[in-house]
N, C-alpha and C positions, 0 to 999 in steps of 0.2 A: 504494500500500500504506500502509494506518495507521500511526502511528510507533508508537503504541502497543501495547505485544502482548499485551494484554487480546483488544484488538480486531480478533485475526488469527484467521482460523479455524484455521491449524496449530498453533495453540498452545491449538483449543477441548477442554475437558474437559468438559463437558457439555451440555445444552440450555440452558442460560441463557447459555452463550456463542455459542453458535449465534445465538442470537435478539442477544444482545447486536453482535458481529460484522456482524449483518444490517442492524440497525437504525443502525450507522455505517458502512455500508458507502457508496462513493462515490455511487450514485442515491439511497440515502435517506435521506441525509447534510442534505442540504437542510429535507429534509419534519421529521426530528429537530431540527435545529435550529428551525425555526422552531416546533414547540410546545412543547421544554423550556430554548429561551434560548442552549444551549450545543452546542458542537459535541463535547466530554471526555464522559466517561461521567460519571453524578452517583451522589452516594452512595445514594438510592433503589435506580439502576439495578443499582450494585452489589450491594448488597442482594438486589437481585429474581436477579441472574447468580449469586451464589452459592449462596443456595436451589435453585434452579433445577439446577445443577450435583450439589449433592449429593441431593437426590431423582431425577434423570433423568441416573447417569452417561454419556455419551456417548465414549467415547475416541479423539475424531476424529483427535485429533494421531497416531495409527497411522498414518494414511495417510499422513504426510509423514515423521516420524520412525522409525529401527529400535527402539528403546527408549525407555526414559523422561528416563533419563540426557542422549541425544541432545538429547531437549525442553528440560530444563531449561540445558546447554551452550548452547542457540541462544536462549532465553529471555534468560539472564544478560548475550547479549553488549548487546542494547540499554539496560540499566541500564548497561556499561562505556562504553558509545561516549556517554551524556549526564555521566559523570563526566567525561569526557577532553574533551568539549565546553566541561564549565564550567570544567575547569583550562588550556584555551585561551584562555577568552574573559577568565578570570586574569589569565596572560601579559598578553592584549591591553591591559587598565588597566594594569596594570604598566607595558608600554613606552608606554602614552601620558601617563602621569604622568611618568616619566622626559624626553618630549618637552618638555609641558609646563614643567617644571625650566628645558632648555635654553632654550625661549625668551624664558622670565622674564630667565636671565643674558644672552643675546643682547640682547633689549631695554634692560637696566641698561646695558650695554656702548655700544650705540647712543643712548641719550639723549643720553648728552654729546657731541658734535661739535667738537674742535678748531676754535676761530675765527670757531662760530657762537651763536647766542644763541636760546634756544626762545623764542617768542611765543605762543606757543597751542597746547594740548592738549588732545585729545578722544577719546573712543570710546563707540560705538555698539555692542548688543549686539544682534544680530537671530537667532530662534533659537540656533543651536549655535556663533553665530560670534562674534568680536567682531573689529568693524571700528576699529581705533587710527589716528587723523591727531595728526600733529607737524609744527607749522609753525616753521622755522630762518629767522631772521635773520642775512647775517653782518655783524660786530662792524668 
């Protein structure tokens, strides 16, 4: 199923979402991408789907919904669950800067070794990593 609920036919109000709905739908998904670049609907397409809609109302969403009300309840919840997404993925920076923090002081802590003497220090950064070598002499 589309994430998008443009592109759900329970949610079609006319023929231009029909056609639109059709033309992302999973077997022709491919053939649409590959002559307009993207797999998202583009603002042409939009364009052509809301014309479309308001010259040829269709009120497919009937078939799936008791009222209109109902449509829009089940419409709203997918704009809630990508706010609640991005205030997860929030959090998630949050606690890994907060990580990050810890092993700044962790490291500060560890430099210095009672008894021994650093010789050499290095780090390599590959991708998302960074690889740190400390070489201790003791004293």
């Amino acid at each position: 199923m589309n994430k998008n609920p443009y592109l759900q036919y329970r949610h079609s109000e006319g023929l231009g979402d029909l056609i639109a709905c059709t033309l992302h739908s999973k077997f022709i998904l491919p053939l649409t991408k590959l002559l307009t670049g993207s797999e998202e609907i583009c603002l042409a397409c939009n364009k052509r789907r809301q014309s479309l809609n308001y010259i040829f109302p269709i009120p497919f969403w009937k078939i799936f919904f008791e009222n209109y009300d109902k449509k829009i309840e089940d419409f709203q919840k997918y704009f809630i669950l990508e706010e609640e997404k991005k205030e997860q993925d929030n959090n998630i920076i949050i606690q890994a800067e907060e990580v990050i923090k810890d092993v700044i002081i962790l490291e500060e802590k560890e430099k210095s070794i009672p008894e021994y003497k650093i010789l050499s220090e290095s780090s390599t950064e590959i991708d998302d990593y960074i690889i740190k070598t400390i070489i201790y002499k003791k004293q």
